[in-house]
mmCIF file of the N, C-alpha and C atoms, coordinates in Angstrom:
data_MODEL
# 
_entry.id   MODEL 
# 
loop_
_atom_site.group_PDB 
_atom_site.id 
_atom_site.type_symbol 
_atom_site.label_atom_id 
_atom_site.label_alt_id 
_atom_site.label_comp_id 
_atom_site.label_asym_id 
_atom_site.label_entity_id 
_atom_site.label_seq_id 
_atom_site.pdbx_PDB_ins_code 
_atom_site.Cartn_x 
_atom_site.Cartn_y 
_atom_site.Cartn_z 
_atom_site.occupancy 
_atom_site.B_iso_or_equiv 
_atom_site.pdbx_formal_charge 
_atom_site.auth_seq_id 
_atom_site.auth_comp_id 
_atom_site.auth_asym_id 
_atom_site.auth_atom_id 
_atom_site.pdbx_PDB_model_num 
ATOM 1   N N  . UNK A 1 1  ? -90.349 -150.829 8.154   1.00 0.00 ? 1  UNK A N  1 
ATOM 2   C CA . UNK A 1 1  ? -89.707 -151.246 9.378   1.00 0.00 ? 1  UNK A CA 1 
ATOM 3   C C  . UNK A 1 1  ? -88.382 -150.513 9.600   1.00 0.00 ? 1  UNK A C  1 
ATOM 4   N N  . UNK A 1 2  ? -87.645 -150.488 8.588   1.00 0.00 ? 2  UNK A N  1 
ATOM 5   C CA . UNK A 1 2  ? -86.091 -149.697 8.653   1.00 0.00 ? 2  UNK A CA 1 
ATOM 6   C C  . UNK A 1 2  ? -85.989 -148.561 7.689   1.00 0.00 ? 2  UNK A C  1 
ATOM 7   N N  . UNK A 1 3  ? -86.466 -147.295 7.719   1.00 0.00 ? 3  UNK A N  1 
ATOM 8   C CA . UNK A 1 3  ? -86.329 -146.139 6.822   1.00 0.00 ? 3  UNK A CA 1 
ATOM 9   C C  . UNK A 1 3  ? -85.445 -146.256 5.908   1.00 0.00 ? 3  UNK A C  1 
ATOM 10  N N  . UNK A 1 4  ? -85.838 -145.669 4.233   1.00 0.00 ? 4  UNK A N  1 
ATOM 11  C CA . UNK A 1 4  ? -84.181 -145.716 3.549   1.00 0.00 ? 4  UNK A CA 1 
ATOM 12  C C  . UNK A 1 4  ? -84.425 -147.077 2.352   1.00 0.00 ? 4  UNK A C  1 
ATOM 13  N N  . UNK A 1 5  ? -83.185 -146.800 1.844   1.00 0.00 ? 5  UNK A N  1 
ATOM 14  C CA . UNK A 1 5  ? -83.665 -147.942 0.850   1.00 0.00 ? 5  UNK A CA 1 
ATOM 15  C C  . UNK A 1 5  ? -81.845 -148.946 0.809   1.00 0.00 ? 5  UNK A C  1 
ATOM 16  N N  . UNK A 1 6  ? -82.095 -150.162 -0.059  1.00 0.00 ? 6  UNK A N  1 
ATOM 17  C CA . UNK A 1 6  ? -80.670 -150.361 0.040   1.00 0.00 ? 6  UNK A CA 1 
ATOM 18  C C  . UNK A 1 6  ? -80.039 -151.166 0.768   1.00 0.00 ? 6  UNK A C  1 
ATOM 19  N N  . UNK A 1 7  ? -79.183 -151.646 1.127   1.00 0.00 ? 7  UNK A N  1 
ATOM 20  C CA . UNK A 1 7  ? -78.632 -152.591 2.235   1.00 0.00 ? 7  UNK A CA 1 
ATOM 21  C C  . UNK A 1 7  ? -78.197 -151.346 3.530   1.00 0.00 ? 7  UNK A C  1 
ATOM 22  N N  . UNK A 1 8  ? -78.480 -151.988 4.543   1.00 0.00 ? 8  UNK A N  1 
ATOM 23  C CA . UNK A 1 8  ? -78.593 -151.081 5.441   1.00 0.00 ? 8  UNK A CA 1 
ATOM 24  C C  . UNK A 1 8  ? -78.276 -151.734 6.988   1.00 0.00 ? 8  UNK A C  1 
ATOM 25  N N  . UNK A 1 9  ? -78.309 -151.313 8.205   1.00 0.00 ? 9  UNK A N  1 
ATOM 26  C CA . UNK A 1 9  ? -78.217 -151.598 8.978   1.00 0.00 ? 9  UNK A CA 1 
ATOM 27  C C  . UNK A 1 9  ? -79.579 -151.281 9.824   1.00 0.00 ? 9  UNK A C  1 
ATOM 28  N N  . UNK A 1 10 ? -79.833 -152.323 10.401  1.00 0.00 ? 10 UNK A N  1 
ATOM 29  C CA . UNK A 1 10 ? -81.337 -151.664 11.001  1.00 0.00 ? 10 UNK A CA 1 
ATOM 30  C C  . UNK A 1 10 ? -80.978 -150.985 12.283  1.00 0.00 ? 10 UNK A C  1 
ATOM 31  N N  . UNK A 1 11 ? -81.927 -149.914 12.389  1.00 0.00 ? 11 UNK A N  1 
ATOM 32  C CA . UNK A 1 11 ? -81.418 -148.706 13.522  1.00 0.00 ? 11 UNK A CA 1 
ATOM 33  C C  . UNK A 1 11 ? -81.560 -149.182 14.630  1.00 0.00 ? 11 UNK A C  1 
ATOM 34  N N  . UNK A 1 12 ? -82.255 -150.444 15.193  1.00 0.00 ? 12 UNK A N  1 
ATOM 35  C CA . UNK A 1 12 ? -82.999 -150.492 16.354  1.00 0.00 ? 12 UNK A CA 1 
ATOM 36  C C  . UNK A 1 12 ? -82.680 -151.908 16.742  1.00 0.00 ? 12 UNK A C  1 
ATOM 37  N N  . UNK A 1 13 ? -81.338 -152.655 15.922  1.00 0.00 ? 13 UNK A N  1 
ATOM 38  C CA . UNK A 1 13 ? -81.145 -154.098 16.161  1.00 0.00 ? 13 UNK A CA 1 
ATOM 39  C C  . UNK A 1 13 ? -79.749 -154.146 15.866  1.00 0.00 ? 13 UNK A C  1 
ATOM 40  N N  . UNK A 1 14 ? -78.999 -154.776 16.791  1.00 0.00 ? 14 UNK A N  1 
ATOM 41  C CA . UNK A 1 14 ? -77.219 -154.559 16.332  1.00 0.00 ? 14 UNK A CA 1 
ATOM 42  C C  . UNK A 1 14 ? -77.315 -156.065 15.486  1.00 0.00 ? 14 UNK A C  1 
ATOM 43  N N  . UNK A 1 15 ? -78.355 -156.897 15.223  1.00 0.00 ? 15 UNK A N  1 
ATOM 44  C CA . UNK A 1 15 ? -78.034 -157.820 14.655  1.00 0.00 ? 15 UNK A CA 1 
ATOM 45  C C  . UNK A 1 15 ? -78.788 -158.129 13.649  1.00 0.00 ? 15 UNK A C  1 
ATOM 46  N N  . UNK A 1 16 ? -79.173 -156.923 13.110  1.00 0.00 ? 16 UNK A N  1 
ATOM 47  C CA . UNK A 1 16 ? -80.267 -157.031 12.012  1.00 0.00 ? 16 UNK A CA 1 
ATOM 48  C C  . UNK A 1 16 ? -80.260 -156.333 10.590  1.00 0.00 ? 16 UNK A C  1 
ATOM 49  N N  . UNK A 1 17 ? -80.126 -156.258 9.319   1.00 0.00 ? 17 UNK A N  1 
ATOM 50  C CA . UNK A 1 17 ? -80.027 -155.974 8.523   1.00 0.00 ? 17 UNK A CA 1 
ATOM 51  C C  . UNK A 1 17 ? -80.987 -155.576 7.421   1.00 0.00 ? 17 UNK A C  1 
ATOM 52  N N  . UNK A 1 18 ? -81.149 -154.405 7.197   1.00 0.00 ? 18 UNK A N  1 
ATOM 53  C CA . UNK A 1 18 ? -82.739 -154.205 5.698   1.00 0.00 ? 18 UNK A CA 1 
ATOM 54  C C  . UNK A 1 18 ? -81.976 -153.937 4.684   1.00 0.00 ? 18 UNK A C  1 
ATOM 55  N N  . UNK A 1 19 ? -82.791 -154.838 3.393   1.00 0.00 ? 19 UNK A N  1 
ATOM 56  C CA . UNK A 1 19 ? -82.533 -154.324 2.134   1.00 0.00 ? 19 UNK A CA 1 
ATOM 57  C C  . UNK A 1 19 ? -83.701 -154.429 1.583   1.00 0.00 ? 19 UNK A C  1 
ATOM 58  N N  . UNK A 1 20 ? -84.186 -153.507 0.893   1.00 0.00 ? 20 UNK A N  1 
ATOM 59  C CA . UNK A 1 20 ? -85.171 -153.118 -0.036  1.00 0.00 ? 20 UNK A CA 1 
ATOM 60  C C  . UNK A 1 20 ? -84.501 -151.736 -1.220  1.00 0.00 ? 20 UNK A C  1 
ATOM 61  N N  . UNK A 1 21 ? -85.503 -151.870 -2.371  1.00 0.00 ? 21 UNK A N  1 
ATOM 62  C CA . UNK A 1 21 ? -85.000 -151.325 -3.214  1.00 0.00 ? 21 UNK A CA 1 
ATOM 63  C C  . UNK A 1 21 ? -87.126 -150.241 -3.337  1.00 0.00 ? 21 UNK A C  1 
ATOM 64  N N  . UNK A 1 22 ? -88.105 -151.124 -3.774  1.00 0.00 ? 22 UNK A N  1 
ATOM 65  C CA . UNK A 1 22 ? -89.185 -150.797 -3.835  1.00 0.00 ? 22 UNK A CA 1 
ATOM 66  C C  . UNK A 1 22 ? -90.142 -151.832 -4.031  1.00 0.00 ? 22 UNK A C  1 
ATOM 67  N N  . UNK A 1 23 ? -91.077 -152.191 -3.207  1.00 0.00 ? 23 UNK A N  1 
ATOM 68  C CA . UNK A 1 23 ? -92.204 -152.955 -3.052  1.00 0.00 ? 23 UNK A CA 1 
ATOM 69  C C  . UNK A 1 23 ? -93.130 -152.478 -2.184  1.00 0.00 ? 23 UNK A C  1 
ATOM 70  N N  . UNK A 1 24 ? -94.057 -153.183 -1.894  1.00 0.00 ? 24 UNK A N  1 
ATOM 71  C CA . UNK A 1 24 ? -95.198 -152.764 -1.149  1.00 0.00 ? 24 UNK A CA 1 
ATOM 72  C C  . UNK A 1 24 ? -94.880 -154.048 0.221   1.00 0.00 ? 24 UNK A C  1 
ATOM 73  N N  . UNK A 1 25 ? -94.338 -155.050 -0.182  1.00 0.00 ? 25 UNK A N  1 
ATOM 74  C CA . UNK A 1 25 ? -94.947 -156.132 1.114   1.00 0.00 ? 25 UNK A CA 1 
ATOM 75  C C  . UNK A 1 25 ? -93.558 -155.998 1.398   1.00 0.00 ? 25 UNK A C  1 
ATOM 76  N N  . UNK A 1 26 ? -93.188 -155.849 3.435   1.00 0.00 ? 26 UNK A N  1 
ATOM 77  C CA . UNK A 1 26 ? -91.991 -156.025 4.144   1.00 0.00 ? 26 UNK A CA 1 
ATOM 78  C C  . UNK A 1 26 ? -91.748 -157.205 4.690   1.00 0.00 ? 26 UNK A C  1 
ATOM 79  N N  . UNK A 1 27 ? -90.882 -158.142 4.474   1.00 0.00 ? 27 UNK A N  1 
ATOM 80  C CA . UNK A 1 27 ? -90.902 -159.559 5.083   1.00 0.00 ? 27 UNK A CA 1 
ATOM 81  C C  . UNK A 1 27 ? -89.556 -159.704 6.082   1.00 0.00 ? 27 UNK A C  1 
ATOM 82  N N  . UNK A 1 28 ? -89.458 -160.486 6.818   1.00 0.00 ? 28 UNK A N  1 
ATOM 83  C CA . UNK A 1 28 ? -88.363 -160.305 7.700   1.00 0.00 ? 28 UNK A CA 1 
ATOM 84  C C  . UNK A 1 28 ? -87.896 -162.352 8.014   1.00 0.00 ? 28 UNK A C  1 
ATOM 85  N N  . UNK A 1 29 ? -86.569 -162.461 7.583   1.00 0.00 ? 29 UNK A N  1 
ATOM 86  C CA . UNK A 1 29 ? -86.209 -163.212 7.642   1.00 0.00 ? 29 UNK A CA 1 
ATOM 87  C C  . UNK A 1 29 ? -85.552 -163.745 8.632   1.00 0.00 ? 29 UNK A C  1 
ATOM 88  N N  . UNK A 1 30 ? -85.755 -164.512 9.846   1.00 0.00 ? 30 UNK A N  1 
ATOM 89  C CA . UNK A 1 30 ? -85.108 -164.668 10.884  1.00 0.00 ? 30 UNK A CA 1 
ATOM 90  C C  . UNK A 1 30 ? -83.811 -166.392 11.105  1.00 0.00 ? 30 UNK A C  1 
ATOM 91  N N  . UNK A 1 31 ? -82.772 -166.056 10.887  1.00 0.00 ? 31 UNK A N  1 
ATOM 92  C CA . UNK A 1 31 ? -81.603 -166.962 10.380  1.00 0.00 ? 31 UNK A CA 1 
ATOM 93  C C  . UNK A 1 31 ? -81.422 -167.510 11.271  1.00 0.00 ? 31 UNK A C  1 
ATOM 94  N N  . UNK A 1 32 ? -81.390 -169.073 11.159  1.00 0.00 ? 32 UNK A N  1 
ATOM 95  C CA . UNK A 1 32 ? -80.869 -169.866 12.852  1.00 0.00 ? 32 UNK A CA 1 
ATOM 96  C C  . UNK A 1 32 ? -79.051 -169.802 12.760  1.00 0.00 ? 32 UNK A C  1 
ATOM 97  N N  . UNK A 1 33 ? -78.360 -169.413 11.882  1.00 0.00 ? 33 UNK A N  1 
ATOM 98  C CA . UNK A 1 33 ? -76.692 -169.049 12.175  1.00 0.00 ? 33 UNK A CA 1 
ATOM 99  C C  . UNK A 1 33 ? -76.549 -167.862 11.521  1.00 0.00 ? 33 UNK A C  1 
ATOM 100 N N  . UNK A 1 34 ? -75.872 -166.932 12.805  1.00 0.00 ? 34 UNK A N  1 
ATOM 101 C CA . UNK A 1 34 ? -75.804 -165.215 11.834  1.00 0.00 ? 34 UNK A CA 1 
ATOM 102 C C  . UNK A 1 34 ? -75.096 -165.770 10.687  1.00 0.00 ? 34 UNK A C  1 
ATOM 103 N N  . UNK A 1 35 ? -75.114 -164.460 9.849   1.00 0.00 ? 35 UNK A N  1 
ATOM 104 C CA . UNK A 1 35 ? -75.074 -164.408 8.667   1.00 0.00 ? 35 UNK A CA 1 
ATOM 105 C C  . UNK A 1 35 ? -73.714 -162.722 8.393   1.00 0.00 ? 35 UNK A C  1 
ATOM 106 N N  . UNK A 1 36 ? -72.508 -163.215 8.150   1.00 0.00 ? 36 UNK A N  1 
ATOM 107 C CA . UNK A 1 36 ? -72.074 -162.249 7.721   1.00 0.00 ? 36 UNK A CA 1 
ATOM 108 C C  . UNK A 1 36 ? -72.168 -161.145 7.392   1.00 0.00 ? 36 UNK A C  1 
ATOM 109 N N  . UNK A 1 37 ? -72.679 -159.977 7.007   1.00 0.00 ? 37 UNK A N  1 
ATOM 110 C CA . UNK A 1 37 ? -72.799 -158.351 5.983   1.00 0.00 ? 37 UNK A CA 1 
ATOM 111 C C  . UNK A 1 37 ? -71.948 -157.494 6.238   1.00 0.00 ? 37 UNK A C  1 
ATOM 112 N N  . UNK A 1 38 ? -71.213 -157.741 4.708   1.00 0.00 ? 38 UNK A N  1 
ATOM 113 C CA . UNK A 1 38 ? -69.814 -156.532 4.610   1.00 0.00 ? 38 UNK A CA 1 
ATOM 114 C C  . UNK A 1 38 ? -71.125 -155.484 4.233   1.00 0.00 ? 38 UNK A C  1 
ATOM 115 N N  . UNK A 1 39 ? -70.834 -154.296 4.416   1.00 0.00 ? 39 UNK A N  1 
ATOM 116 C CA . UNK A 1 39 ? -71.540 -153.294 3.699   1.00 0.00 ? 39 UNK A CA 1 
ATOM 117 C C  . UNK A 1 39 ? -70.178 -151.990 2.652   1.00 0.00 ? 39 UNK A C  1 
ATOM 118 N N  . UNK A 1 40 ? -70.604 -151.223 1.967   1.00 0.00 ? 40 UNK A N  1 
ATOM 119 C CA . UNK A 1 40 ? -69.744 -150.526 1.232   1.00 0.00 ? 40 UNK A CA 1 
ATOM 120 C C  . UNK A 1 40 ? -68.860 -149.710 2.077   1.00 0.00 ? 40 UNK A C  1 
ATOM 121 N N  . UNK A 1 41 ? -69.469 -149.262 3.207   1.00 0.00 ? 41 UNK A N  1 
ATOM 122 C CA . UNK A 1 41 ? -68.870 -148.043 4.204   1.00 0.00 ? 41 UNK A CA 1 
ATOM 123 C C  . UNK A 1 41 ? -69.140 -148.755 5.567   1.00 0.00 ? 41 UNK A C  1 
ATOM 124 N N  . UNK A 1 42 ? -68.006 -148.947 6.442   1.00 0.00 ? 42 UNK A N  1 
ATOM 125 C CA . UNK A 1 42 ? -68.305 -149.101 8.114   1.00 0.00 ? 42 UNK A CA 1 
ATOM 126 C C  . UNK A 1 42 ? -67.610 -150.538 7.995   1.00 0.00 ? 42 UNK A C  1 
ATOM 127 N N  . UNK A 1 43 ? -67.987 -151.157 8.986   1.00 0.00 ? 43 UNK A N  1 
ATOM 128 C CA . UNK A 1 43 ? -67.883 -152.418 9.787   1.00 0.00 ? 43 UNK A CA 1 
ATOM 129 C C  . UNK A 1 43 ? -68.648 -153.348 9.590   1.00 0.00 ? 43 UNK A C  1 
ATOM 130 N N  . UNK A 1 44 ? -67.993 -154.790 9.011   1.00 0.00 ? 44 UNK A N  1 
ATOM 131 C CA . UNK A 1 44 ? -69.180 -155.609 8.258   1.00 0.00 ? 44 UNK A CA 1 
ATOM 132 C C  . UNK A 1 44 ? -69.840 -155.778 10.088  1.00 0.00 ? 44 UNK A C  1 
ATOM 133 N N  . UNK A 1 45 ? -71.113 -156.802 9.853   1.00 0.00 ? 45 UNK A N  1 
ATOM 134 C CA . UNK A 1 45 ? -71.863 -157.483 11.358  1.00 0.00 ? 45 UNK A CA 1 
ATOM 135 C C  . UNK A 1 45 ? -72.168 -158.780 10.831  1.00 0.00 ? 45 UNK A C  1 
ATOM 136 N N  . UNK A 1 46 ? -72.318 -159.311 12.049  1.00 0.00 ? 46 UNK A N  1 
ATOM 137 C CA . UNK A 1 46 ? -73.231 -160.579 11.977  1.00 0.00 ? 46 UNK A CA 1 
ATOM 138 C C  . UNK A 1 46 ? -74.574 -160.062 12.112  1.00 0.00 ? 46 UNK A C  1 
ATOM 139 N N  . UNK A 1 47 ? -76.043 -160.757 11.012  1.00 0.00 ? 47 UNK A N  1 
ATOM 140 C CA . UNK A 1 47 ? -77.051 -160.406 11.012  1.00 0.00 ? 47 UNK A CA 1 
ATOM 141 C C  . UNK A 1 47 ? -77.810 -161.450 11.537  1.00 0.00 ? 47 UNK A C  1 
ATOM 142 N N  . UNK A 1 48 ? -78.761 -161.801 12.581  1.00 0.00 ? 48 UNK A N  1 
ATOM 143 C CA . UNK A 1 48 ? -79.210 -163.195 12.920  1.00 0.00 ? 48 UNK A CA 1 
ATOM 144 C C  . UNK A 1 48 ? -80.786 -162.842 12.196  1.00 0.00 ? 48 UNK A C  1 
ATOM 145 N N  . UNK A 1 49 ? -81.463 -161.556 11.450  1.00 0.00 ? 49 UNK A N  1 
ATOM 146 C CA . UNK A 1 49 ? -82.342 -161.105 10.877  1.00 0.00 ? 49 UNK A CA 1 
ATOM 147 C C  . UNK A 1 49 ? -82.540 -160.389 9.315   1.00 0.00 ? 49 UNK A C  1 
ATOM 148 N N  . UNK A 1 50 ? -83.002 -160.440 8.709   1.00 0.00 ? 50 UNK A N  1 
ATOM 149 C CA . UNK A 1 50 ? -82.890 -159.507 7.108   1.00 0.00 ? 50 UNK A CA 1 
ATOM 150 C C  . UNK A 1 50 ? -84.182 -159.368 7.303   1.00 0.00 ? 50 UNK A C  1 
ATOM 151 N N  . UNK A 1 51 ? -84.395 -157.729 7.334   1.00 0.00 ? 51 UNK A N  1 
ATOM 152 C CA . UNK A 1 51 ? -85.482 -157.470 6.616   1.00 0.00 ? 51 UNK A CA 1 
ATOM 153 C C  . UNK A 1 51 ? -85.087 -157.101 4.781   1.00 0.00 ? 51 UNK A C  1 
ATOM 154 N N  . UNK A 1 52 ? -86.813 -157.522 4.334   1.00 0.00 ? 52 UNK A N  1 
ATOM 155 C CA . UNK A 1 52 ? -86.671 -157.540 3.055   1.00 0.00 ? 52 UNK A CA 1 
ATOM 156 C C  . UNK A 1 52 ? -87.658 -156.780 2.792   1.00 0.00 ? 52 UNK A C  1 
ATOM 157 N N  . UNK A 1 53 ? -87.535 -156.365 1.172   1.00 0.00 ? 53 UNK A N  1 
ATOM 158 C CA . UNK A 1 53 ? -89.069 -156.505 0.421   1.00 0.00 ? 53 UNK A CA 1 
ATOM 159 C C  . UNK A 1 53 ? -89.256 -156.987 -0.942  1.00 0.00 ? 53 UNK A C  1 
ATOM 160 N N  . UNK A 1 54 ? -90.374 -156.963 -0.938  1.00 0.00 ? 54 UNK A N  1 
ATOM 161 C CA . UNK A 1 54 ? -90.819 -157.963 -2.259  1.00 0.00 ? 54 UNK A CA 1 
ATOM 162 C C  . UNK A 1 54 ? -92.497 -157.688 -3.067  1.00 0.00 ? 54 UNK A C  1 
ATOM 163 N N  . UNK A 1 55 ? -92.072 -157.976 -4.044  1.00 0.00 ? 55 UNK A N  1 
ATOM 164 C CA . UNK A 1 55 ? -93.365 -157.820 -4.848  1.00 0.00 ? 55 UNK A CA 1 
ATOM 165 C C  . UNK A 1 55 ? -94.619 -158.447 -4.663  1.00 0.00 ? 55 UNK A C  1 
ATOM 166 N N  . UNK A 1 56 ? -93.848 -159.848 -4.299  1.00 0.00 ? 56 UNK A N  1 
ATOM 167 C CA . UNK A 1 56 ? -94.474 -161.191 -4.574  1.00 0.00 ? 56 UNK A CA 1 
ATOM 168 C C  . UNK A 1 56 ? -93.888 -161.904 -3.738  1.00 0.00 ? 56 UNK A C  1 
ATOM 169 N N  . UNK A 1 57 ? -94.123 -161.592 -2.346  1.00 0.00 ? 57 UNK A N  1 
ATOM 170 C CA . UNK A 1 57 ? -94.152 -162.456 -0.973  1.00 0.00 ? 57 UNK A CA 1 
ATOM 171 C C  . UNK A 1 57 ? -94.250 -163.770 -0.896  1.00 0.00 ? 57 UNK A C  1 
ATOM 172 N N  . UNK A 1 58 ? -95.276 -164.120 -1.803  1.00 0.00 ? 58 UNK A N  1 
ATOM 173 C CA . UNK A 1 58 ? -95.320 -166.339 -1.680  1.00 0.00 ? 58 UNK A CA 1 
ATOM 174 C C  . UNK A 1 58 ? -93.849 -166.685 -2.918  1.00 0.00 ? 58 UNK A C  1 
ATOM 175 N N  . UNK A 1 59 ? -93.897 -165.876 -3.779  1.00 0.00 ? 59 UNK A N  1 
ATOM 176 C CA . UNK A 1 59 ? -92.211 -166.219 -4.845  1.00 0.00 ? 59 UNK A CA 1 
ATOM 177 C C  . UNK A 1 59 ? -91.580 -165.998 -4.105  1.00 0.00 ? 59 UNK A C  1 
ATOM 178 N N  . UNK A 1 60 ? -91.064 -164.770 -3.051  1.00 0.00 ? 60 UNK A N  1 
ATOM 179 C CA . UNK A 1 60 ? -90.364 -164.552 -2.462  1.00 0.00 ? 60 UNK A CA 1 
ATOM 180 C C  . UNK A 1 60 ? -89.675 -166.092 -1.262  1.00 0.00 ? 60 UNK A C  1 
ATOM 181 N N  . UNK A 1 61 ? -91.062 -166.231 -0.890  1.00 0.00 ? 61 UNK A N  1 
ATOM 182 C CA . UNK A 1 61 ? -91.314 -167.208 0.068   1.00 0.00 ? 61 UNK A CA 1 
ATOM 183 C C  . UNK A 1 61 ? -90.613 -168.655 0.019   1.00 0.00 ? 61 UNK A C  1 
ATOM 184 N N  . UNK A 1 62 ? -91.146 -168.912 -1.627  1.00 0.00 ? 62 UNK A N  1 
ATOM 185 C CA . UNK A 1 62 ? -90.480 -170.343 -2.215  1.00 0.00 ? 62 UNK A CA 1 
ATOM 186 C C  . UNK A 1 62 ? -89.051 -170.417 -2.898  1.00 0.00 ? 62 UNK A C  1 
ATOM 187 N N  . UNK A 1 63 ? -88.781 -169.056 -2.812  1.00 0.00 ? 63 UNK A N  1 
ATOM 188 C CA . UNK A 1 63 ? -86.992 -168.841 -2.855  1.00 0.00 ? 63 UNK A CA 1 
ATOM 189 C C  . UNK A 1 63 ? -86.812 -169.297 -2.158  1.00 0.00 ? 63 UNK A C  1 
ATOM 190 N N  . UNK A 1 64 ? -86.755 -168.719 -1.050  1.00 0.00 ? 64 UNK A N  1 
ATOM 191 C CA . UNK A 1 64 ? -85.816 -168.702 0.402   1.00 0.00 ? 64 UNK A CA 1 
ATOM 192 C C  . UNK A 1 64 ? -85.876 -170.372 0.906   1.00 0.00 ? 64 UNK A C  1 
ATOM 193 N N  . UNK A 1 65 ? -87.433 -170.434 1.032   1.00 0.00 ? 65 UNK A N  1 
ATOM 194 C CA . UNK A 1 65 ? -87.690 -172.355 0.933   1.00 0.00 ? 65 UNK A CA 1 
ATOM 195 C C  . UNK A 1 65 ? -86.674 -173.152 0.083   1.00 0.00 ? 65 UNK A C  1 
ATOM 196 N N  . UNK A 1 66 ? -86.655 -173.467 -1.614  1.00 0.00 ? 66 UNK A N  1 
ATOM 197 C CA . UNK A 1 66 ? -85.781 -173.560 -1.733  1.00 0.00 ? 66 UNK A CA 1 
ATOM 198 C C  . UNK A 1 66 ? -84.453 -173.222 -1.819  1.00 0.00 ? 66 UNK A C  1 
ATOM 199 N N  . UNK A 1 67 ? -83.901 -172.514 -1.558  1.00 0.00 ? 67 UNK A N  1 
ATOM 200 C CA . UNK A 1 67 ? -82.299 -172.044 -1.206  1.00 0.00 ? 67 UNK A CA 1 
ATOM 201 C C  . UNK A 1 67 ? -81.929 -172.905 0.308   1.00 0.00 ? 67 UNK A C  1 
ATOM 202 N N  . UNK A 1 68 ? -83.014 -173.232 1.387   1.00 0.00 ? 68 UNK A N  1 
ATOM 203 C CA . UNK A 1 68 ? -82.880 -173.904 2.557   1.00 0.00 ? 68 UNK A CA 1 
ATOM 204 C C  . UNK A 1 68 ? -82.982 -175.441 1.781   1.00 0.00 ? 68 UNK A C  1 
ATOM 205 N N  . UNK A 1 69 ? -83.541 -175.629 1.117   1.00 0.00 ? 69 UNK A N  1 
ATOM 206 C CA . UNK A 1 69 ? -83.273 -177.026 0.617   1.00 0.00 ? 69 UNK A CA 1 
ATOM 207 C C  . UNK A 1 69 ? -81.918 -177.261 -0.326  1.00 0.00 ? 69 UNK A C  1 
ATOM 208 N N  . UNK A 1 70 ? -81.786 -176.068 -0.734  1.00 0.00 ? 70 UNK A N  1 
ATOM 209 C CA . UNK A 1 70 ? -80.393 -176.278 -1.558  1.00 0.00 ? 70 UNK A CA 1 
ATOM 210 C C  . UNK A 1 70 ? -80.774 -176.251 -2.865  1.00 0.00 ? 70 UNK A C  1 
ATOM 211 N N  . UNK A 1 71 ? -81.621 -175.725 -3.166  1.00 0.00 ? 71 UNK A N  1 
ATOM 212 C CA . UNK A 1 71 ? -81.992 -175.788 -4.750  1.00 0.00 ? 71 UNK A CA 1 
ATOM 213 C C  . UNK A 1 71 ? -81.561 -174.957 -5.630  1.00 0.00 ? 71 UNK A C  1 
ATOM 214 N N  . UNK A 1 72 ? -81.016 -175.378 -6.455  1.00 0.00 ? 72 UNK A N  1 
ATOM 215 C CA . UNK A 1 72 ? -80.219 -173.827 -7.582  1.00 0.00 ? 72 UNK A CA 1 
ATOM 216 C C  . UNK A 1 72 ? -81.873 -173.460 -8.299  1.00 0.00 ? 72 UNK A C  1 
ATOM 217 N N  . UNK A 1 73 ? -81.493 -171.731 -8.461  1.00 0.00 ? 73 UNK A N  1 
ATOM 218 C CA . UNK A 1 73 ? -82.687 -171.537 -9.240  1.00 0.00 ? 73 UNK A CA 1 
ATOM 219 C C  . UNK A 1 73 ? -81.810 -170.575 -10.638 1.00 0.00 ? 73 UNK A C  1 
ATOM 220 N N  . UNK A 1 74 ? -81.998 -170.348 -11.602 1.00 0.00 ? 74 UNK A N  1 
ATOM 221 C CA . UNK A 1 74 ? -81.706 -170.251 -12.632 1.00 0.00 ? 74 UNK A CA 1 
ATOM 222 C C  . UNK A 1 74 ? -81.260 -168.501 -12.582 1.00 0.00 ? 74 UNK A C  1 
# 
């Protein structure tokens, strides 16, 4: 979806953000309150989107699930 690897800015969304490092499955997280991103170089943004990737899309899945419930994971 967003060329490149890394935390990034997506080219085609002023409010959208990719990080991937290497996986096969792209998931895209859509946030009901933006979300801060300082990045290393530039101007942090508000992101109201993250694209991601992941190995393991349903683990991936039941993170994010719990982290919305508030669950510490180890």
């Amino acid at each position: 979806m967003t060329p490149s690897h890394g935390l990034r800015r997506s080219l085609d969304e002023d409010d959208a953000v990719a990080c991937s490092v290497s996986s096969a499955t792209t998931m895209a997280l859509e946030l009901a309150e933006p979300l801060p991103v300082r990045f290393h170089k530039g101007a942090p943004t508000l992101a109201r989107r993250v694209y991601f990737t992941a190995d393991r899309p349903a683990e991936a899945a039941e993170v994010i699930r719990g982290a919305i419930r508030g669950e510490a994971r180890p």
